[in-house]
C-alpha positions as CSV (number, residue, x, y, z in Angstrom):
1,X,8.2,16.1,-6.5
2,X,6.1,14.7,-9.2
3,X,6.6,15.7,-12.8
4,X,4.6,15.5,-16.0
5,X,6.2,13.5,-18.7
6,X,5.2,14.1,-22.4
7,X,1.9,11.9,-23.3
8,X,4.2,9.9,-26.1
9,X,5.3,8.1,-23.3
10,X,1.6,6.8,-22.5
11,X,2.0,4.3,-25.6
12,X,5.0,2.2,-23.2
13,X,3.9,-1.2,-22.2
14,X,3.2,-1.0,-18.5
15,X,2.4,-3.9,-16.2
16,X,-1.1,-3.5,-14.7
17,X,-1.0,-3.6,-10.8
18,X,-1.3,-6.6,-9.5
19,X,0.5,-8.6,-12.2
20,X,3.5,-9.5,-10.0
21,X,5.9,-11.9,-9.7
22,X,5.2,-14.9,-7.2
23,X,7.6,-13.4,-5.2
24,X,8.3,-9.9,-5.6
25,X,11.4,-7.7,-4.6
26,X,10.7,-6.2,-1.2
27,X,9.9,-2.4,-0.9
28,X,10.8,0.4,1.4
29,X,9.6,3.9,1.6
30,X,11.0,6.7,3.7
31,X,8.1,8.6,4.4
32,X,8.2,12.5,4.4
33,X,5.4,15.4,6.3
34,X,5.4,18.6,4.7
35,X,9.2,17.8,3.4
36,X,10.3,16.5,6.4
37,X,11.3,12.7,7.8
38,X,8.4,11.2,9.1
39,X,8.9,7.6,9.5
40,X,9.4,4.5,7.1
41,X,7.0,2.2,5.7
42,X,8.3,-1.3,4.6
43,X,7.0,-4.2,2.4
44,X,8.8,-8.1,2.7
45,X,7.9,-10.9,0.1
46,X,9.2,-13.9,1.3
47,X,8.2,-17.4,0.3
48,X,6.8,-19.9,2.6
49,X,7.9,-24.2,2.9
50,X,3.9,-24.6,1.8
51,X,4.9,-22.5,-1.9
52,X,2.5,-19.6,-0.4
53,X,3.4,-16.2,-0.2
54,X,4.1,-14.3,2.8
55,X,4.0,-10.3,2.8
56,X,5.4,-8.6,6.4
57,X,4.3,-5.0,6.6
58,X,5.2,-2.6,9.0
59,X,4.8,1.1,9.3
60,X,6.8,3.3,11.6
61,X,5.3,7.2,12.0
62,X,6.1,10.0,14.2
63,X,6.2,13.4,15.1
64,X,8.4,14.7,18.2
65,X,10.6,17.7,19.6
66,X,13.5,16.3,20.8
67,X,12.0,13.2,23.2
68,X,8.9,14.1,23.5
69,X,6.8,12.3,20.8
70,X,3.5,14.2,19.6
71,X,2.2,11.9,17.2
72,X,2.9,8.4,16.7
73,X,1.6,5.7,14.4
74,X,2.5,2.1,14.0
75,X,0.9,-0.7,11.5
76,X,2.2,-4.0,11.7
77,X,0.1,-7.1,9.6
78,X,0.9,-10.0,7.8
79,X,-0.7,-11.0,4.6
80,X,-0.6,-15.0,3.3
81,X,-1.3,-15.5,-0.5
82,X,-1.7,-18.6,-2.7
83,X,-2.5,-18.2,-6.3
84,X,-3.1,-14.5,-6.3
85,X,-5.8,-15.6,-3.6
86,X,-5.6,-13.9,0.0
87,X,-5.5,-16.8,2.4
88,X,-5.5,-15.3,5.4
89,X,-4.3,-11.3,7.1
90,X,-3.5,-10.5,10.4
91,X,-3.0,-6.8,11.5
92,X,-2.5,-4.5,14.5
93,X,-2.5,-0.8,14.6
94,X,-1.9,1.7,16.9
95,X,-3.7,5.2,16.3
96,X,-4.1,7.9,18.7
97,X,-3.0,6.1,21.3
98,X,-5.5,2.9,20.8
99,X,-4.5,-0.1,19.3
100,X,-6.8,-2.6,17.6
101,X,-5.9,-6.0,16.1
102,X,-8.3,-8.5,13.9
103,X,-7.4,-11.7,11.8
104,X,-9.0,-12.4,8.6
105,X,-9.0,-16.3,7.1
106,X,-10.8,-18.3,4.7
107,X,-12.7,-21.5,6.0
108,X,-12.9,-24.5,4.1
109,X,-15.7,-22.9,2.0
110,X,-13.5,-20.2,0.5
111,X,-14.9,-17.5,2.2
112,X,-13.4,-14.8,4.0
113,X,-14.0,-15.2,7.5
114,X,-13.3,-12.9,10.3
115,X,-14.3,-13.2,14.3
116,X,-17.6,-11.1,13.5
117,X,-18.5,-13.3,10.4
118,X,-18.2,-13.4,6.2
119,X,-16.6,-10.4,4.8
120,X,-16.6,-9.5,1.3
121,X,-13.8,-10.4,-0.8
122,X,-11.4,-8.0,-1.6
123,X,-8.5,-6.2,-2.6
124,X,-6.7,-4.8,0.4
125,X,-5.7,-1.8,0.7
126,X,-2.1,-2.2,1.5
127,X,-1.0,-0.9,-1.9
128,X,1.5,-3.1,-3.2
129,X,-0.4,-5.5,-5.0
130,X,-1.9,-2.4,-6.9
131,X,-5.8,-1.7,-8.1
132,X,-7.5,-1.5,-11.1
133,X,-9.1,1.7,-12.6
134,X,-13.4,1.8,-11.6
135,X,-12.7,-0.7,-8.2
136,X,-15.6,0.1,-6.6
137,X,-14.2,-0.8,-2.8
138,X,-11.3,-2.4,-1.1
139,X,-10.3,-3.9,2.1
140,X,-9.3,-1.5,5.0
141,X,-6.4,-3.2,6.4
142,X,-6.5,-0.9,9.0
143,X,-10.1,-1.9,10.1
144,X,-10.4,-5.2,8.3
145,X,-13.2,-4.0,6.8
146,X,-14.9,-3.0,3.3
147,X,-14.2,0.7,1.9
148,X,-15.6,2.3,-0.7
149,X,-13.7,3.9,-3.4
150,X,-13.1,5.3,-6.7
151,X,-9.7,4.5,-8.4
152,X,-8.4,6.1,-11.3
153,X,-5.8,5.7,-13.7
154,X,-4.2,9.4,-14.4
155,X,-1.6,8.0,-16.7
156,X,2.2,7.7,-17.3
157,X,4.2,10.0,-14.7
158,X,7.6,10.5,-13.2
159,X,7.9,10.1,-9.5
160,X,11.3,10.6,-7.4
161,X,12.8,7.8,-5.6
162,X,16.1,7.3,-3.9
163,X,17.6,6.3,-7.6
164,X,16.4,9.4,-9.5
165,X,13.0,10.2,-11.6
166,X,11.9,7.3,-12.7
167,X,8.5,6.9,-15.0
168,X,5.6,5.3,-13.9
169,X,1.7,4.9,-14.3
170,X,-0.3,6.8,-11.6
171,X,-3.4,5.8,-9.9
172,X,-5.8,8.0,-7.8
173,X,-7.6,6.2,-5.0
174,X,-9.9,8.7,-3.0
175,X,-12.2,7.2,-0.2
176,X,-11.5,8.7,3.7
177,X,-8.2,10.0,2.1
178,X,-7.3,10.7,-1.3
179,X,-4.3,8.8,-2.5
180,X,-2.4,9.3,-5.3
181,X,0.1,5.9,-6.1
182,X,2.8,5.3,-8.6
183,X,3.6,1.8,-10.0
184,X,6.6,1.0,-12.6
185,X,6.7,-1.4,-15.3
186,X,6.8,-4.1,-13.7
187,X,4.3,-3.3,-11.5
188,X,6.4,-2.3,-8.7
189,X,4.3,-0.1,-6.0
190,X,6.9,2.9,-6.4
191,X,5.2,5.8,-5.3
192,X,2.5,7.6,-2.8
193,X,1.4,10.8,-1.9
194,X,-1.6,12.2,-0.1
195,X,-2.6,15.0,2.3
196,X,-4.6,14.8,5.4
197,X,-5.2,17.1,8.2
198,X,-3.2,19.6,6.1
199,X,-0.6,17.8,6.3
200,X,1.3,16.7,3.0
201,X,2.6,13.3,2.7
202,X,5.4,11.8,0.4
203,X,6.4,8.4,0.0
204,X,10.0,8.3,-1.4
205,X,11.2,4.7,-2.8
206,X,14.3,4.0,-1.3
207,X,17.2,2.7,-3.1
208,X,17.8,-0.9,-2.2
């Protein structure tokens, strides 16, 4: 699935994660579990009247023999952005049969507020924006809480998508889970792959 390229190519100018457009194209993965369908998991940009931006993610997981379903997932939250500044997230998420919800927002003070109090300030973990190599923690958007990390930068890579190989720089995120994502030179969230419960888990960028 994921293919060396010769280190040459590690010279190419590649955008770090997280410099994006204002409003960037949107994204969606089909999402595979030891090689097969799985689910999707989709990413909307989307401009608001007030000039901030709106990302829309949802994530649709499951496992099943014929109509009986034996494992299902769902992730829905909404992230507001002004400046390259979260304003405010919203998520819900259903897990093993429970679903929890929470809403983040900043109060007039700029800090992060949530219904238990400040949280710290930072990246979320919903991938797209992208992280930069020694990011000691991020934002669970699952929890809507802080997570530690360690994200690396493994280097120019091909990943498969729904056009073909295409090369991009890869990023290792290990916490509860170790991630492996691929962003292209634009800084296009592009790839992700992880296993977990010995299950193996492929992202494949669909061709829009």
């Amino acid at each position: 699935m994921i293919q060396a390229i010769p280190l040459a190519l590690a010279t190419l100018s590649f955008a770090t994660p997280g410099a994006l457009a204002d409003t960037p194209d949107d994204v969606t993965f089909d999402v595979f579990r030891n090689g097969s369908p799985f689910g999707e998991h989709r990413v909307e940009f989307s401009e608001r009247p007030d000039g901030r931006m709106e990302v829309e993610i949802e994530i649709g997981l499951r496992v099943g023999f014929g109509p009986v379903t034996v494992f299902r997932y769902e992730h829905e939250s909404e992230e507001v952005w002004d400046g390259g500044e979260l304003v405010s997230l919203t998520a819900s998420t259903l897990k093993d049969g429970d679903r929890t919800r929470y809403a983040l927002s900043r109060d007039e003070a700029g800090r992060l507020i949530s219904q238990d109090g400040w949280i710290e300030d930072l990246v979320p973990s919903s991938h797209w924006s992208g992280y930069m190599a020694g990011l000691p923690a991020v934002l669970n958007t699952e929890t809507g809480e802080p997570m530690d990390v360690t994200i690396e930068d493994l280097g120019m890579d091909r990943v498969e998508t729904g056009s073909g190989l295409i090369d991009a720089r890869r990023y290792r995120m290990t916490g509860s889970v170790t991630v492996d994502l691929w962003y292209d030179a634009e800084g296009r969230w592009v790839g992700c792959a992880f296993s977990i419960r010995d299950q193996n888990i492929v992202y494949r960028l669909r061709d829009n």
